[in-house]
N, C-alpha and C positions, 0 to 999 in steps of 0.2 A: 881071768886073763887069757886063758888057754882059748875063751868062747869069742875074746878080740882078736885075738890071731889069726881064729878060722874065718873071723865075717870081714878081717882084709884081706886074708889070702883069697879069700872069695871076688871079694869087690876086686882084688888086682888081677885075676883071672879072666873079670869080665870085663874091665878095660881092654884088657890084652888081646879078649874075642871079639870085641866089639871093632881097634883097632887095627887086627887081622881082617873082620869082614870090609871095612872100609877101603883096604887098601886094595882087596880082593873086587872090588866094587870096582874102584877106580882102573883096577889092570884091564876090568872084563869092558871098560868103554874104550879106551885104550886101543883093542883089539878090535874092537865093534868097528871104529872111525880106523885105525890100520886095512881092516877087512873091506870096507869101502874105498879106499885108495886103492886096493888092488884089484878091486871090481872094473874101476873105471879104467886102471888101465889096460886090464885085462881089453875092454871095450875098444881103445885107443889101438891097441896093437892087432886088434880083429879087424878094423876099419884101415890098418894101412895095411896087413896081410891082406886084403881082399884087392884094394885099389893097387896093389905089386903085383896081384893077380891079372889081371885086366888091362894095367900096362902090357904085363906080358904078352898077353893074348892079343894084343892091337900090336903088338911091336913083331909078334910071329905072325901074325896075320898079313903084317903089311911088311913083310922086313923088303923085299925088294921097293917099294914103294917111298920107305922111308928112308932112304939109304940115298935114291934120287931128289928127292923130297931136301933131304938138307944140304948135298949138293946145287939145287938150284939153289937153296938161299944164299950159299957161301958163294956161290958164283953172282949171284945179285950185288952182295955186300960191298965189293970191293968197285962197283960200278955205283953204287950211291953215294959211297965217302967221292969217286972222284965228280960227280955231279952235282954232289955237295959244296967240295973246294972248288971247282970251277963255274960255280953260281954265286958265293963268297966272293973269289976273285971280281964279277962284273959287276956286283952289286956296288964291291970297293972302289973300281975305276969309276962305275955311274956309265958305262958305255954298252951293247953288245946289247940290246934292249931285245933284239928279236932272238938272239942265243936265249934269253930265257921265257920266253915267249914258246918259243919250241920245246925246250926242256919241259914247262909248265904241261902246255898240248899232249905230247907225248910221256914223259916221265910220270905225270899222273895214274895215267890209267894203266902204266906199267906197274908202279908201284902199287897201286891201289890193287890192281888185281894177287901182288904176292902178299900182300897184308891180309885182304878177303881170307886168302888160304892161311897164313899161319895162325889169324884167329880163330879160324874153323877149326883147326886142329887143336888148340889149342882147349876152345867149348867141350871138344870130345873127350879131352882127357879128363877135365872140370868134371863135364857130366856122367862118366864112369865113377868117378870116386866120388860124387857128391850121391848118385845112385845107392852104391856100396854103406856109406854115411848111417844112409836113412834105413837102408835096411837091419844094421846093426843095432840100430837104436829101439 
């Protein structure tokens, strides 16, 4: 009897380490895929500290520039909405055929030329941080 005792205490022992290893197994993937989330975002925050880098540096670099830079567009804006409403307005009557005729002439190449520029600016900040991106990776 005394010899059944010792071969379950045994067996319940090795359940127990077997159990213990298993669970020890499962913690250490656990960890493994936690360690890999924090990799990546470790990466993520590399890639917007750099691109908040280079904003800065275009934004010191150019601060008188950029300063004027959105004052013209804020002084543009308020003359598109009324060239807007007041090309709505002729279109509604059906009258005024050459007021938009001139608008078209003129208005175009105004706008197109502040559009040129805020897309360019726009490309440079893209390609600052899509730069930054690639080199983190």
């Amino acid at each position: 009897m005394a010899v059944l005792v010792g071969v379950i205490g045994v067996a319940a022992t090795a359940v127990a380490i077997s159990a213990k290893q298993e669970k020890i197994a499962w913690l250490q993937r656990e960890i493994l895929a936690a360690e890999g989330k924090i990799e990546d975002k470790e990466k993520e925050i590399k890639v917007i500290q750099e691109a908040r880098s280079i904003l800065t540096t275009l934004r010191d670099s150019n601060l008188d520039t950029i300063s004027a830079d959105i004052i013209l567009v804020d002084n543009f804006w308020p003359r598109i909405k009324a060239d807007t409403f007041a090309l709505l307005d002729y279109v509604e009557d059906g009258t005024a055929f050459e007021y938009t005729e001139d608008v078209m002439e003129y208005g175009i190449d105004t706008y197109n030329d502040l559009g040129v520029y805020v897309a360019d600016y726009g490309r440079s900040i893209i390609g600052g941080m899509t730069a930054e991106e690639k080199k983190s990776s």
